[in-house]
N, C-alpha and C positions, 0 to 999 in steps of 0.2 A: 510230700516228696520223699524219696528215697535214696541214697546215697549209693552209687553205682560205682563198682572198683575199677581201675584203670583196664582197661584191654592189655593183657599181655604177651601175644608173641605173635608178630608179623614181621613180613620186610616189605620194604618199598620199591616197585621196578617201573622204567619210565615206558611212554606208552606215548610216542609221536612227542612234536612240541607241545601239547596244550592239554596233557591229560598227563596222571600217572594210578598205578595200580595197586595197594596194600593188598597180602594174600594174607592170609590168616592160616592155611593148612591145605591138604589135596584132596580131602574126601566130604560125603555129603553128608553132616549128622546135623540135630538138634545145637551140638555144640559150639559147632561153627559157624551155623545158622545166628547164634544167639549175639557169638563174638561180633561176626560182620554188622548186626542191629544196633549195638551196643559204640562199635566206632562210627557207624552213621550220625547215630547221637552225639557223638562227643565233637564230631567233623562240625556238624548244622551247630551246636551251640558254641562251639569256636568262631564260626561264622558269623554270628549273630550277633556278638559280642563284638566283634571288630577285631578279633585277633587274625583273622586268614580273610584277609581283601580279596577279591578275584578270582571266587571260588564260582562257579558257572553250577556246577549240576554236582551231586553223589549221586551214583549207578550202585547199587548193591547185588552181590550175586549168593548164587550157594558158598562161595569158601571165600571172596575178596569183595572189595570194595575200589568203585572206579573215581580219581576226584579228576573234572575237569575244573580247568583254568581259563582265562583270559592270559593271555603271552603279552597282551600288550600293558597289562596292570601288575603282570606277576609273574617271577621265572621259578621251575622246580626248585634251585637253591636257594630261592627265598622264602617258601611257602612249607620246605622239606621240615626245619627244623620245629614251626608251630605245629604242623601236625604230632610231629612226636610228645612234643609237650602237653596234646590235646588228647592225644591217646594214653600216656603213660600218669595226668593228674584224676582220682577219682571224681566222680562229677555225679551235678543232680540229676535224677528221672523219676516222672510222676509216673504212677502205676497204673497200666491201661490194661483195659479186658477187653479182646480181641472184636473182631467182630463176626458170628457164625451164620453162617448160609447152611440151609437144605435147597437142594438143586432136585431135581426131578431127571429121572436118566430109564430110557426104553434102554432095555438090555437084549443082546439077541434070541433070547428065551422067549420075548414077545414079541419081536419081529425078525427075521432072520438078516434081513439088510441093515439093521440096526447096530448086528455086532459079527461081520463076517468072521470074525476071529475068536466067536466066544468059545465053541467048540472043540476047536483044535488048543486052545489054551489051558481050556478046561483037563484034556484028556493031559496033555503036559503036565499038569500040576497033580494028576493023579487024581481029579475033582469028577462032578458031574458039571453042569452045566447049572442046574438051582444052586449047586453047593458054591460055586465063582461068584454067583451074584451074590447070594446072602451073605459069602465073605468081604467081596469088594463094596457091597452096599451098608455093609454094617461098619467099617470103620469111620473116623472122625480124623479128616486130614486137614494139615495143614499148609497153606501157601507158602511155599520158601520164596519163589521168586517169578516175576514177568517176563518172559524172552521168548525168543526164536519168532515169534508172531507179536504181533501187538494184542495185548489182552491176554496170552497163552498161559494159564497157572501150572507151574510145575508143584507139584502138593505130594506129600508123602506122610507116612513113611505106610507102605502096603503090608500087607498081614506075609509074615514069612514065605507060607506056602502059595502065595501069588506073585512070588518074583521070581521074573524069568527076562532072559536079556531082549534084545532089539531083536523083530524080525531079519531074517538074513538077507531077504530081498524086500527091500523099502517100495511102496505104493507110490503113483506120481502123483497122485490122487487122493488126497484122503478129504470127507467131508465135514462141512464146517459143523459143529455140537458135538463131531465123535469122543466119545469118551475110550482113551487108552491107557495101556498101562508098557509099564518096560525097566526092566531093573527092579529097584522098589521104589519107583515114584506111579505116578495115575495125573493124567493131564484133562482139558477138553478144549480140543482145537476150535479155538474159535471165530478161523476160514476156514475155507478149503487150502488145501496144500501139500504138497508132497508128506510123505511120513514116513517113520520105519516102523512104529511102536504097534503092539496089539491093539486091533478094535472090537470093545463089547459090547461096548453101548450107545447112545446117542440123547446127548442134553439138549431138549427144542428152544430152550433159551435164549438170548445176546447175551456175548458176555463181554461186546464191547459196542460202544456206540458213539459218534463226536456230537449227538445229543446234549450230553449225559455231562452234568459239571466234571464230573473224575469218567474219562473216557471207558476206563476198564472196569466192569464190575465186582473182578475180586483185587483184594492188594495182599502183599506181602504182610504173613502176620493173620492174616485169614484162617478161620475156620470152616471146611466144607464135610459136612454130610449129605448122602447122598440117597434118592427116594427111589426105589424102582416103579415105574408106571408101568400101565397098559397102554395097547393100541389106540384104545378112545380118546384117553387121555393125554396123550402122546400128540394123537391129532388134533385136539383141540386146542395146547399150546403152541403147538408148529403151525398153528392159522391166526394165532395172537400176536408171533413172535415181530411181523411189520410194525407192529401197532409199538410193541414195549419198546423197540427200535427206536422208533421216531421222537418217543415223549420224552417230557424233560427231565425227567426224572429214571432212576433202574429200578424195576420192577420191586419194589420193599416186601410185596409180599411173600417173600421167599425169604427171606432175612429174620432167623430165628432170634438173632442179638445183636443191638447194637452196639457199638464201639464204646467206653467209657472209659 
């Protein structure tokens, strides 16, 4: 076990009767990422211990942390003050190695429907079209966080010369596995759904199932690299993908490491 130092600089804003919000900072880094992990930690083992009764869920985001409550077990002023005490004494945490996935991802260099957008993103960035993929498929990103979809991994951080903002006109349409990028994060939707982000590629994978003991197949904390296929190969997964669906299990063969 290792001895973790207290969280140091948040405020706390309420958020209806039954929740409230710790922010840690406004922007998306490693650093904030680490903070928000860190008073998750301190939140659950305050909990666990019997110091914070009525605590329902922690939501962690890129820069805050959500705690909901029971109203009928517990009001913000009573639960406001153990949090501080839970954030500000240092505390234990065992040391964990993440867990790394390689994803398989058709990029629009192999199919053109695959990445309506790899093209024009490409010339943007001053790239070819090989050079987008072999940058975007050569990093090693990490999951910050699950939202906007259920299952949806926002993972960063993109190689400099692949960041570039939000489409200006958002799709009402985007399909489910597209793999996009926007600002310096890289996502893969995992329905269909409106979107605003670049599309390059396409993951034939699930990357959520209520199969599956844990419904979403990446978590925060995740490690993802990324394979570019072919067409064959592409097809062969996108005729699997019912199957990995259904079973009970998420597909491990893709899972270069397990969690420790």
């Amino acid at each position: 076990m290792l001895l973790r130092r207290a969280v140091l600089s948040y405020r706390i804003l309420a958020l209806g009767d039954a929740a409230l919000t710790i922010e840690f900072g406004d922007a998306i880094d490693r650093r904030l990422l680490a903070e928000v992990a860190a008073a998750d930690q301190a939140l659950l083992q305050a909990v666990a211990s019997g110091q914070l009764p009525g605590i329902v869920e922690t939501v962690p985001t890129f820069r805050s942390l959500t705690v909901i409550y029971d109203p009928l077990r517990c009001t913000r002023a009573g639960i406001e003050p153990a949090i501080h005490v839970a954030l500000r004494v240092p505390f234990a945490v065992a040391p964990r190695r993440p867990r790394v996935w390689q994803l398989p991802v058709c990029y629009g260099d192999a199919i053109a429907a695959c990445g309506p957008d790899l093209d024009e993103l490409a010339a943007a960035c001053g790239l070819s079209a090989a050079e987008l993929v072999r940058l975007h498929a050569g990093g090693c990103y990490e999951v910050y966080m699950l939202g906007f979809l259920p299952g949806f991994p926002f993972m960063g951080d993109l190689p400099p010369r692949l960041a570039r903002g939000r489409r200006s006109e958002p799709r009402t349409r985007v399909a489910a596995g597209s793999v996009a990028t926007a600002g310096t994060l890289t996502a893969i939707y995992p329905w269909e759904s409106p979107g605003g982000w670049h599309l390059i590629g396409v993951c034939p994978l699930p990357l959520f199932s209520p199969c599956w003991p844990q419904a979403a197949l990446l978590q925060a904390g995740d490690q993802v690299r990324l394979r570019p296929i072919d067409a064959g190969e592409f097809a062969s997964l996108q005729a699997a993908a019912p199957a990995m669906r259904a079973a009970a299990q998420p597909p491990a063969a893709f899972l270069c490491a397990a969690a420790g």
